[in-house]
LUMDREN-868934 format. One record per residue: residue number from 0; x, y, z of N, C-alpha, C in turn; residue in three letters; chain. Coordinates in pm, 1 decimal. Layout:
BEGIN
+-----+----------+----------+----------+----------+----------+----------+----------+----------+----------+---------+--------+
: num :     n.xx :     n.yy :     n.zz :    ca.xx :    ca.yy :    ca.zz :     c.xx :     c.yy :     c.zz : residuo : cadena :
+-----+----------+----------+----------+----------+----------+----------+----------+----------+----------+---------+--------+
: NUM :        X :        Y :        Z :        X :        Y :        Z :        X :        Y :        Z :     ALA :      A :
...
+-----+----------+----------+----------+----------+----------+----------+----------+----------+----------+---------+--------+
This chain:
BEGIN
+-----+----------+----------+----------+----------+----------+----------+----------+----------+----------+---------+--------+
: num :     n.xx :     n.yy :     n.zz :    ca.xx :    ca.yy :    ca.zz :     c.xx :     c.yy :     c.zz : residuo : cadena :
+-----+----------+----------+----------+----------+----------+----------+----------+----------+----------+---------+--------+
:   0 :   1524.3 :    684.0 :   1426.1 :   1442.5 :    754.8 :   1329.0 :   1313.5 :    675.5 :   1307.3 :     UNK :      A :
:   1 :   1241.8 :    771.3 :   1290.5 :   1037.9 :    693.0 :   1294.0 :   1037.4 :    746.5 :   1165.9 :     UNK :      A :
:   2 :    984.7 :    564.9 :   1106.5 :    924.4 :    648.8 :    877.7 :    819.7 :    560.7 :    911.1 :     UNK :      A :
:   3 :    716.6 :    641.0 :    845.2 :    604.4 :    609.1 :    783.2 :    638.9 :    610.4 :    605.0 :     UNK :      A :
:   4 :    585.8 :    455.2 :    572.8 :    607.1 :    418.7 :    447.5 :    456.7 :    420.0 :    375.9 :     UNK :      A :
:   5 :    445.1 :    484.9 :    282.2 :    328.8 :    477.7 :    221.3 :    251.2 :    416.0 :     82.4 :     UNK :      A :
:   6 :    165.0 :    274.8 :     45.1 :    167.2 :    323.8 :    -46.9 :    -18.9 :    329.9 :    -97.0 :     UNK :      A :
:   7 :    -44.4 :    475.5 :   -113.7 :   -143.0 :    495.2 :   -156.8 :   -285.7 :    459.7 :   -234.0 :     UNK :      A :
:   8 :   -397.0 :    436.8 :   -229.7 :   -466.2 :    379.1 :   -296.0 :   -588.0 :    382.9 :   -208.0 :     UNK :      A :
:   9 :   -693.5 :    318.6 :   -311.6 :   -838.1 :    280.2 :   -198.0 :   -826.4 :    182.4 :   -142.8 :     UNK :      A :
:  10 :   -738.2 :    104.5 :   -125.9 :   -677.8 :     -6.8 :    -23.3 :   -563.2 :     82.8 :     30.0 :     UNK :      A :
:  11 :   -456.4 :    116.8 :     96.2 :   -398.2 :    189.1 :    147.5 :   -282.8 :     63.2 :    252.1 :     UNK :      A :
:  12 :   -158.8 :     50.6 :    183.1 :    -48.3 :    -19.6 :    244.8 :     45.5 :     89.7 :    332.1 :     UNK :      A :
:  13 :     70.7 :     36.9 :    508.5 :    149.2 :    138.0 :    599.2 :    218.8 :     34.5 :    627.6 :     UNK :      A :
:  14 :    361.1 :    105.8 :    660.8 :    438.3 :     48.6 :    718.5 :    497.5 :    144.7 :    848.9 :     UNK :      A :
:  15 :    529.7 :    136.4 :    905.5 :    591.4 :    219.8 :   1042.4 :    686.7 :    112.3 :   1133.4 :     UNK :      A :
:  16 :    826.2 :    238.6 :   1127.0 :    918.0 :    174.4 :   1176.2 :    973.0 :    280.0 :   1318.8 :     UNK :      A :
:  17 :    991.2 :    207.7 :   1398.4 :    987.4 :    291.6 :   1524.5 :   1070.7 :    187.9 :   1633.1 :     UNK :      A :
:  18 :   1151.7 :    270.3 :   1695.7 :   1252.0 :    201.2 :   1755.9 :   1292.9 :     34.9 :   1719.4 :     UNK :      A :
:  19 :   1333.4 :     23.0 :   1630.6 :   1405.1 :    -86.9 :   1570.4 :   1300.1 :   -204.2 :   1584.5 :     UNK :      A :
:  20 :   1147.3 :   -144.1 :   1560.5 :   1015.3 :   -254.5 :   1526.2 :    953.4 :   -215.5 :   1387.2 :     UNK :      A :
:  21 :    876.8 :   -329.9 :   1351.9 :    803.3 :   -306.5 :   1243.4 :    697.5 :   -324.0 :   1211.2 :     UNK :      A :
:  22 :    617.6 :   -215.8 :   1212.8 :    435.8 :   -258.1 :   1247.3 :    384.0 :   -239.3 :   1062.8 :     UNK :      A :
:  23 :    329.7 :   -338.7 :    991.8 :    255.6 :   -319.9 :    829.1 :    136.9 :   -345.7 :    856.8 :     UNK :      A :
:  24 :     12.3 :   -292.4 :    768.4 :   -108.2 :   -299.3 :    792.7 :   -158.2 :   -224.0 :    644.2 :     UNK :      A :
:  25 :   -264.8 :   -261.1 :    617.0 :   -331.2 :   -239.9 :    498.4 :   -485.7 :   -132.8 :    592.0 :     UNK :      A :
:  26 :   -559.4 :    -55.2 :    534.4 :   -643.7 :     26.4 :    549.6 :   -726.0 :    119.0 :    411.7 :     UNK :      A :
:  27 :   -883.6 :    115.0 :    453.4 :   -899.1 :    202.4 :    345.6 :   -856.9 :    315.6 :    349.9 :     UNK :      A :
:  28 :   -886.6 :    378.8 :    242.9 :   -822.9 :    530.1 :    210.6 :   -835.3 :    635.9 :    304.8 :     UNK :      A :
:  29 :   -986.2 :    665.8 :    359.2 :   -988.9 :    765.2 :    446.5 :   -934.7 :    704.6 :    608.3 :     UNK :      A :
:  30 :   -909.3 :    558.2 :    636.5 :   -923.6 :    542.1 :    761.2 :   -757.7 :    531.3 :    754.8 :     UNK :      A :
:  31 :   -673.6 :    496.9 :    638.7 :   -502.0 :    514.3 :    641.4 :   -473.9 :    700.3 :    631.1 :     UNK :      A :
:  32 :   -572.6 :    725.6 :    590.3 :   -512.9 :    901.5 :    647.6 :   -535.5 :    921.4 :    730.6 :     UNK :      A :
:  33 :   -660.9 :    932.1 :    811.1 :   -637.5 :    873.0 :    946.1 :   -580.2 :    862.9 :   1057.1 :     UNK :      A :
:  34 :   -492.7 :    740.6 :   1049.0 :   -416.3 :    689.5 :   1070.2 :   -279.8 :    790.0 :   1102.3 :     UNK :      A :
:  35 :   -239.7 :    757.2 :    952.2 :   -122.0 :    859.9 :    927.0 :   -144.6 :    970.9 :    973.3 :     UNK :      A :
:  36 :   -236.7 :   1028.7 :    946.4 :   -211.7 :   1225.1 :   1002.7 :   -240.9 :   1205.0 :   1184.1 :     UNK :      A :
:  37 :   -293.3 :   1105.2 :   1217.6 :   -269.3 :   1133.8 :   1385.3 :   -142.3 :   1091.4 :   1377.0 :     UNK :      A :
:  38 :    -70.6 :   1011.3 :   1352.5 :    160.1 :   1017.7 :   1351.6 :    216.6 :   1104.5 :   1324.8 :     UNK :      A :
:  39 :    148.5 :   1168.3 :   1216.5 :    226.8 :   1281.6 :   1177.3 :    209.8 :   1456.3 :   1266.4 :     UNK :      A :
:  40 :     41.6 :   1487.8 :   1293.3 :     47.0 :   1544.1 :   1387.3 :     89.9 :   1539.2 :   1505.4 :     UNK :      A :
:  41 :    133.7 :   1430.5 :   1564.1 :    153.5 :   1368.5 :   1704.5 :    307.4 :   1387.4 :   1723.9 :     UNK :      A :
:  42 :    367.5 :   1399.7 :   1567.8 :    504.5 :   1442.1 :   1499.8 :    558.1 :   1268.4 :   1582.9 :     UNK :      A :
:  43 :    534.1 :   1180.4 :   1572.7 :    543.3 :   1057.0 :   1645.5 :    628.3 :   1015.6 :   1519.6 :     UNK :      A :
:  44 :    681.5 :   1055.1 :   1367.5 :    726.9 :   1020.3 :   1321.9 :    842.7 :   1146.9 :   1264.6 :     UNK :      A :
:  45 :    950.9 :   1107.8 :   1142.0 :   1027.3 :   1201.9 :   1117.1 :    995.7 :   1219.5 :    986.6 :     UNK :      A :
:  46 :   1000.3 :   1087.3 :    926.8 :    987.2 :   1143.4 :    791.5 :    865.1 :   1004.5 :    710.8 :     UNK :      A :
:  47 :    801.4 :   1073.1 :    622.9 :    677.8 :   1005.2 :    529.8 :    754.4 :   1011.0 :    364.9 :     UNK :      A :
:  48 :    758.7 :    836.2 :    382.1 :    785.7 :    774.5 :    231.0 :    661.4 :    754.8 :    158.9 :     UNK :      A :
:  49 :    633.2 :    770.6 :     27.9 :    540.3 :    764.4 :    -27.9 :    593.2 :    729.5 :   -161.9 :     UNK :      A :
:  50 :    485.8 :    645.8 :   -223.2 :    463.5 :    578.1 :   -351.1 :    390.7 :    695.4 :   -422.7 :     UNK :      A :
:  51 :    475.1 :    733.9 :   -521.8 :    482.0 :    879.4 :   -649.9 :    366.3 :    784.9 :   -717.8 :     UNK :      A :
:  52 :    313.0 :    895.5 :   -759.5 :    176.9 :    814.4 :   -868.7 :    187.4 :    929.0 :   -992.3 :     UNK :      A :
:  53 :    187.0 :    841.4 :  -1082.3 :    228.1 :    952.8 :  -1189.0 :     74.9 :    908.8 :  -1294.5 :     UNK :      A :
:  54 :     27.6 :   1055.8 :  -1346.3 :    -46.2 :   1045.9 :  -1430.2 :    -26.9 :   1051.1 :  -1569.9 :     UNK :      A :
:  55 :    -54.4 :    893.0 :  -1663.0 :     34.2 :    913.4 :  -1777.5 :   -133.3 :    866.1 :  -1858.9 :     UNK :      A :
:  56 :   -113.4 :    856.5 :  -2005.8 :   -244.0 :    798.5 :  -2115.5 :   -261.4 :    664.8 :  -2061.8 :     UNK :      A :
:  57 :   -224.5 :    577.0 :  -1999.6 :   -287.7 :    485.4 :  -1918.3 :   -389.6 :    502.5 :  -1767.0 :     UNK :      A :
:  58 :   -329.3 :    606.5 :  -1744.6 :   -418.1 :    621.8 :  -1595.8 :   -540.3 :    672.0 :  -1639.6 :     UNK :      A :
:  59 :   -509.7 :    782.6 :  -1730.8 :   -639.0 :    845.3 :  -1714.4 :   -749.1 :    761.7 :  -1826.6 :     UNK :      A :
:  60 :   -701.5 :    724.6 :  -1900.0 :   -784.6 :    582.0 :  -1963.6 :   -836.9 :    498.9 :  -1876.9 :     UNK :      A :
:  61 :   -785.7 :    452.8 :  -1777.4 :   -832.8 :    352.5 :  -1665.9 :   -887.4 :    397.6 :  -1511.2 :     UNK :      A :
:  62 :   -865.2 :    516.1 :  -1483.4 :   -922.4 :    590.1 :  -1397.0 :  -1014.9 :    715.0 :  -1422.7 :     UNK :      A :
:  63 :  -1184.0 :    667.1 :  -1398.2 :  -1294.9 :    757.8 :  -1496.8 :  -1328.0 :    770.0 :  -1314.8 :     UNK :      A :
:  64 :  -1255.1 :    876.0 :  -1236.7 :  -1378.1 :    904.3 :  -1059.2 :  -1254.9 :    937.0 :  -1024.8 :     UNK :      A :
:  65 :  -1303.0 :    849.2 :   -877.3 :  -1238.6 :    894.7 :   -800.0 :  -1070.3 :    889.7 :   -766.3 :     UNK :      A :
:  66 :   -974.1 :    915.6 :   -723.0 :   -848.9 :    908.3 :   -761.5 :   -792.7 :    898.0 :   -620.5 :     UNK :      A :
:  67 :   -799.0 :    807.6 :   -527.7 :   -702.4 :    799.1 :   -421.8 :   -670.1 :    843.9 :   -405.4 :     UNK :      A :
:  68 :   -524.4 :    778.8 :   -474.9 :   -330.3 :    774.8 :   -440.4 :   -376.3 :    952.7 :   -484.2 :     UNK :      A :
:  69 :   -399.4 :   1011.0 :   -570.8 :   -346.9 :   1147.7 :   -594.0 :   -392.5 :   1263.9 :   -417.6 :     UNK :      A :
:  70 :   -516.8 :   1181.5 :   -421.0 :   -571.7 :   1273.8 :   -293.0 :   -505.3 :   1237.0 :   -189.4 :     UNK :      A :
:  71 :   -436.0 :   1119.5 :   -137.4 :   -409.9 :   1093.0 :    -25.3 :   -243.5 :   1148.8 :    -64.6 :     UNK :      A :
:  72 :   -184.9 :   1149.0 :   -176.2 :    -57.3 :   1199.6 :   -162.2 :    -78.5 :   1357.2 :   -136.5 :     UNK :      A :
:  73 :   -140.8 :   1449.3 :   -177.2 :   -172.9 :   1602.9 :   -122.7 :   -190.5 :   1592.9 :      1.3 :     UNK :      A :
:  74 :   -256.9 :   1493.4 :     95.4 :   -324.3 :   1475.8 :    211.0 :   -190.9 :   1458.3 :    310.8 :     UNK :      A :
:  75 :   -117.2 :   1375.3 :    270.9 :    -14.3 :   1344.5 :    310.7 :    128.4 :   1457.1 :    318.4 :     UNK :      A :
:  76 :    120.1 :   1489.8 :    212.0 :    231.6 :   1602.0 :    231.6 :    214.9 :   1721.4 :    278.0 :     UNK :      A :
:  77 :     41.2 :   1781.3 :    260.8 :    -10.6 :   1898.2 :    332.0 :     48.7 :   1831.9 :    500.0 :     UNK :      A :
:  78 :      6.6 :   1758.2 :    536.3 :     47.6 :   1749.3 :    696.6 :    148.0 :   1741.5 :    731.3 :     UNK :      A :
:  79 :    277.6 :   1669.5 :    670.5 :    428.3 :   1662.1 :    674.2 :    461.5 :   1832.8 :    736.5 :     UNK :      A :
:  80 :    366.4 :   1926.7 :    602.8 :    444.8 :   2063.6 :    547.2 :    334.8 :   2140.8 :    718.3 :     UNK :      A :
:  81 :    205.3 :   2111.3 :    739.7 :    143.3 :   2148.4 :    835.2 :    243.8 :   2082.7 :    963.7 :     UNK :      A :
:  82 :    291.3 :   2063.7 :    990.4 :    334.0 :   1957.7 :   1107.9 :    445.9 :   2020.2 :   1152.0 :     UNK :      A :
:  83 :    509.1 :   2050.7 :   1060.1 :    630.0 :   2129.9 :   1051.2 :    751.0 :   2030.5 :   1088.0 :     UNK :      A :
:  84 :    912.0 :   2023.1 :   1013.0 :    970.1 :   1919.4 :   1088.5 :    920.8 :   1758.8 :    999.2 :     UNK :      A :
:  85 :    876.8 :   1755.2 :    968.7 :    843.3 :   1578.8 :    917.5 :    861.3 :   1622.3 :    739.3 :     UNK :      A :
:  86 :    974.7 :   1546.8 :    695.5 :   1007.8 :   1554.5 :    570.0 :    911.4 :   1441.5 :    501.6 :     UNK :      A :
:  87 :    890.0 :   1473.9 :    384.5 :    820.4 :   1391.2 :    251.8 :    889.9 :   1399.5 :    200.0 :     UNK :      A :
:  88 :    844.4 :   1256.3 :    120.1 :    953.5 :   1196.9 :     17.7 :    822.5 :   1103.9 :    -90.6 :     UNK :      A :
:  89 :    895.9 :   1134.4 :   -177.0 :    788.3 :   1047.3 :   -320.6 :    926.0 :    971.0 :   -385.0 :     UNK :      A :
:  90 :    852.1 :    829.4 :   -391.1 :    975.2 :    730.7 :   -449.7 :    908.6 :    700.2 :   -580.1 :     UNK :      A :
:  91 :    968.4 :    667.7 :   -688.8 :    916.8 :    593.6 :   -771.1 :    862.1 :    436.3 :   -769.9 :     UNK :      A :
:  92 :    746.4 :    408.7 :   -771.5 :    667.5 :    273.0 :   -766.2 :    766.1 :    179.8 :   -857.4 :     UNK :      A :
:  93 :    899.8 :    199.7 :   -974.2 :    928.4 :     57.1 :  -1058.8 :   1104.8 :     64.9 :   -961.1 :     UNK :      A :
:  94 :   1114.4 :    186.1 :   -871.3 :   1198.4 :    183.4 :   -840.8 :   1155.5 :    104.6 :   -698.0 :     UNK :      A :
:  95 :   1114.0 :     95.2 :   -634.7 :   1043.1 :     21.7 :   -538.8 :   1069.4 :   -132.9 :   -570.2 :     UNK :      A :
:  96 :    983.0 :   -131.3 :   -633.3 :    975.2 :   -282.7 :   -736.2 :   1071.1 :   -393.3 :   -791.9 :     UNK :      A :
:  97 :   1169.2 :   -270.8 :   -791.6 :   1284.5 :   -317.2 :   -867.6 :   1425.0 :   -386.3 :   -733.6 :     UNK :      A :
:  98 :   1397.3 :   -287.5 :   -654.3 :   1512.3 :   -324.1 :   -542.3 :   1445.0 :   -433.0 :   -439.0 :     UNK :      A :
:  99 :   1333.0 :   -345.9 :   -389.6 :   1242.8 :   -453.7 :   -304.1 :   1187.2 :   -515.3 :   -343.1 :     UNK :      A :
: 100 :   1252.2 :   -632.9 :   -392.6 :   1178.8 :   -777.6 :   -442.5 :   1093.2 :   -823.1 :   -358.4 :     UNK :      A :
: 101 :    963.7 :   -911.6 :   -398.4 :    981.4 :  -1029.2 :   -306.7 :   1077.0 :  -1143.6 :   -217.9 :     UNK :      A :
: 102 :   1164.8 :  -1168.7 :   -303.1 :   1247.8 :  -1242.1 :   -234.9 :   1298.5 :  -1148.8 :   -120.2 :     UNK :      A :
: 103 :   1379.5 :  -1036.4 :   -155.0 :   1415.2 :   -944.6 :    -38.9 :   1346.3 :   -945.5 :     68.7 :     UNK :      A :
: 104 :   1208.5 :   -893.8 :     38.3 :   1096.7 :   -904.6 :    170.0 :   1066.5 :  -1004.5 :    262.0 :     UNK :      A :
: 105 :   1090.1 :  -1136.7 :    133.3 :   1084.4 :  -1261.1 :    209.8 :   1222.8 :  -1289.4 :    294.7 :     UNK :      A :
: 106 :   1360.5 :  -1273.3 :    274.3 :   1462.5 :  -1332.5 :    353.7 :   1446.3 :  -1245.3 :    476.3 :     UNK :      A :
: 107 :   1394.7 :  -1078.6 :    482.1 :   1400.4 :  -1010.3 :    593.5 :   1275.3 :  -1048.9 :    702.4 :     UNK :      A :
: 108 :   1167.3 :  -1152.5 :    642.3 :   1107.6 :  -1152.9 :    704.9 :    996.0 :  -1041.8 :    734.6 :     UNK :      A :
: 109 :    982.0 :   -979.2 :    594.8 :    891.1 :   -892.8 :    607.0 :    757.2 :   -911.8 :    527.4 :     UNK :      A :
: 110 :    751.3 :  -1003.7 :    441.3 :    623.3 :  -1027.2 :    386.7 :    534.5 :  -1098.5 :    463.5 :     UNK :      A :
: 111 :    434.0 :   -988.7 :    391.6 :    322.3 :  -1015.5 :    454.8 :    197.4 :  -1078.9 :    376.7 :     UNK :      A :
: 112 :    164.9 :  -1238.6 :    330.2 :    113.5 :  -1318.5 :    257.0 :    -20.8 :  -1239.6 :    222.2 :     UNK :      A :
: 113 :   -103.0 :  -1207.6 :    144.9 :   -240.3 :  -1172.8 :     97.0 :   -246.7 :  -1032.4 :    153.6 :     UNK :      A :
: 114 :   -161.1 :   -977.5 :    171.5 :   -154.5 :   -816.7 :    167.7 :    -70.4 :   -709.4 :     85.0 :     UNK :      A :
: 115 :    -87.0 :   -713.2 :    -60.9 :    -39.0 :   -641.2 :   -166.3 :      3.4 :   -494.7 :   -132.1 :     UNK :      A :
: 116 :    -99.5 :   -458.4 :    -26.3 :    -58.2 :   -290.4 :    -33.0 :     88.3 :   -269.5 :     67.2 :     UNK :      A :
: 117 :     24.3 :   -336.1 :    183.0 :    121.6 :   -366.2 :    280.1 :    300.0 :   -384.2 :    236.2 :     UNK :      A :
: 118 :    273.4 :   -499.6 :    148.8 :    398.5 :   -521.6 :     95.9 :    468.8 :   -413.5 :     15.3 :     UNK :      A :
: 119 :    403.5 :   -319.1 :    -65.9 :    433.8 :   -178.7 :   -122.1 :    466.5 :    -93.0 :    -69.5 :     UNK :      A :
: 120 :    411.6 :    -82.4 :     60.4 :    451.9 :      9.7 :    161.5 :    591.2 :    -37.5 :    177.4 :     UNK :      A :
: 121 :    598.9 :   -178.7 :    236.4 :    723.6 :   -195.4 :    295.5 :    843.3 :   -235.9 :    171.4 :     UNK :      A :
: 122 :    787.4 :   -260.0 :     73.4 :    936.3 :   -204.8 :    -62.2 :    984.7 :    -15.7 :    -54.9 :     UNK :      A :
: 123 :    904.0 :     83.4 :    -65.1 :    959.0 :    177.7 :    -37.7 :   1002.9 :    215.3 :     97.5 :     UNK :      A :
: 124 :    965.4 :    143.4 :    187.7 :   1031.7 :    188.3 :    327.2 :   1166.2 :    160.2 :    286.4 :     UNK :      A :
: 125 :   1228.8 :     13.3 :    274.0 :   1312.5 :    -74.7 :    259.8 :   1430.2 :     14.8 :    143.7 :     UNK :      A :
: 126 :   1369.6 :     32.6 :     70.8 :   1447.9 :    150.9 :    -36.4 :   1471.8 :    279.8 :     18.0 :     UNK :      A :
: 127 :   1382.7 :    360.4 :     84.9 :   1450.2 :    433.0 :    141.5 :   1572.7 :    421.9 :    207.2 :     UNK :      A :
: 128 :   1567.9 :    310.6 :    349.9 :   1624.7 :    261.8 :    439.1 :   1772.8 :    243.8 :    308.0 :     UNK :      A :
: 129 :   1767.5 :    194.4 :    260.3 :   1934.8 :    154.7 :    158.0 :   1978.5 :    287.6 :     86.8 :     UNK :      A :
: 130 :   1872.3 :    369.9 :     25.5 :   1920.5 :    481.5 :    -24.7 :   1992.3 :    567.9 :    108.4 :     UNK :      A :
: 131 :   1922.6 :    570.9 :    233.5 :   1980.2 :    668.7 :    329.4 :   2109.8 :    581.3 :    399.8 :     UNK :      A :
: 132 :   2191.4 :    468.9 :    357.9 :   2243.6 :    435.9 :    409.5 :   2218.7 :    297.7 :    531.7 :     UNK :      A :
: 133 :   2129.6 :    306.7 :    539.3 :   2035.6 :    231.0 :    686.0 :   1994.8 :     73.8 :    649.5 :     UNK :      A :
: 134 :   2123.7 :     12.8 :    548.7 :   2071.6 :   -131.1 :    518.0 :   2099.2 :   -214.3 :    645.6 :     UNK :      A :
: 135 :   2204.6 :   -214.4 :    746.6 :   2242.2 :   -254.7 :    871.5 :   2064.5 :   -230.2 :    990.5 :     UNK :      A :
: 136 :   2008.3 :   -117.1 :    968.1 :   1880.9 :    -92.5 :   1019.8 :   1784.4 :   -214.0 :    989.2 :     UNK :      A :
: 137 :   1781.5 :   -199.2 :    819.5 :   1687.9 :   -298.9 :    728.8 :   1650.7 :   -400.6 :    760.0 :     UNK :      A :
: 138 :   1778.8 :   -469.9 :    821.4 :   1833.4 :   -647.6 :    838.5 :   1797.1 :   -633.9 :    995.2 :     UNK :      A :
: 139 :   1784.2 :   -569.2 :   1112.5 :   1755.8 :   -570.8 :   1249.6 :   1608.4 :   -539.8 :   1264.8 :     UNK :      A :
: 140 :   1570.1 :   -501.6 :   1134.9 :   1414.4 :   -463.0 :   1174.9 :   1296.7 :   -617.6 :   1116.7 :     UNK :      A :
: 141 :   1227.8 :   -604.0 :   1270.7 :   1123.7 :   -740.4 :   1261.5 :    993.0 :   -728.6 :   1305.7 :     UNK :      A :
: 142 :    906.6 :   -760.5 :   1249.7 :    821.6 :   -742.2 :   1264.9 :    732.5 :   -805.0 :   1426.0 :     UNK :      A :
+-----+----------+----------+----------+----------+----------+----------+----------+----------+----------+---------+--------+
């Protein structure tokens, strides 16, 4: 199974897991959609994890423009649903947070030092991967 892990923003954290490898990379916003929608058109993947962005009296207090994560999550699931076949998925960001520690990232050998988004990406991959069963996957996958 091929996931694209997402987590959204004007910095933009990917993770992609594809035959038992693990490629993370950080990108701006328009060049990680990009990115992503040539995988997803290419259907080179199965399913797109994504970091849920929820708009609460803090966001919109602190976000006066432009809004990323909201555009690139429409961007993202329009192509899943265009593509036909490639499921979306929205995780919660404290649920992310909460399972995929640092430490976690660090014993698997998946952190990636001075790349914040990167590492976000690869907490919801990693959560997926345990929610679907696939912690035996988790522990074989290296970067």
């Amino acid at each position: 199974m091929n996931i694209l892990a997402v987590d959204p923003g004007k910095m933009t954290g990917l993770a992609l897991t594809s035959e038992m490898s693990l490629v993370r990379w950080e990108l701006p916003y328009l060049e990680a959609l990009d990115a992503a929608g040539a995988l997803i058109m290419a259907q080179a993947i199965n399913v797109v994890v994504c970091e849920n962005y929820i708009v609460g009296q803090g966001t919109i207090r602190k976000a006066q423009g432009e809004n990323w994560s909201l555009k690139s999550i429409g961007a993202l699931e329009w192509m899943c649903h265009y593509a036909t076949g490639i499921e979306f998925i929205l995780q919660k960001p404290a649920d992310a947070k909460t399972f995929s520690t640092d430490e976690k990232l660090r014993e698997l050998g998946w952190w990636l030092p001075g790349h914040p988004h990167a590492n976000d990406s690869l907490r919801h991959l990693l959560l997926f991967l345990a929610r679907e069963g696939h912690w035996d996957v988790a522990q074989s996958l290296r970067p």
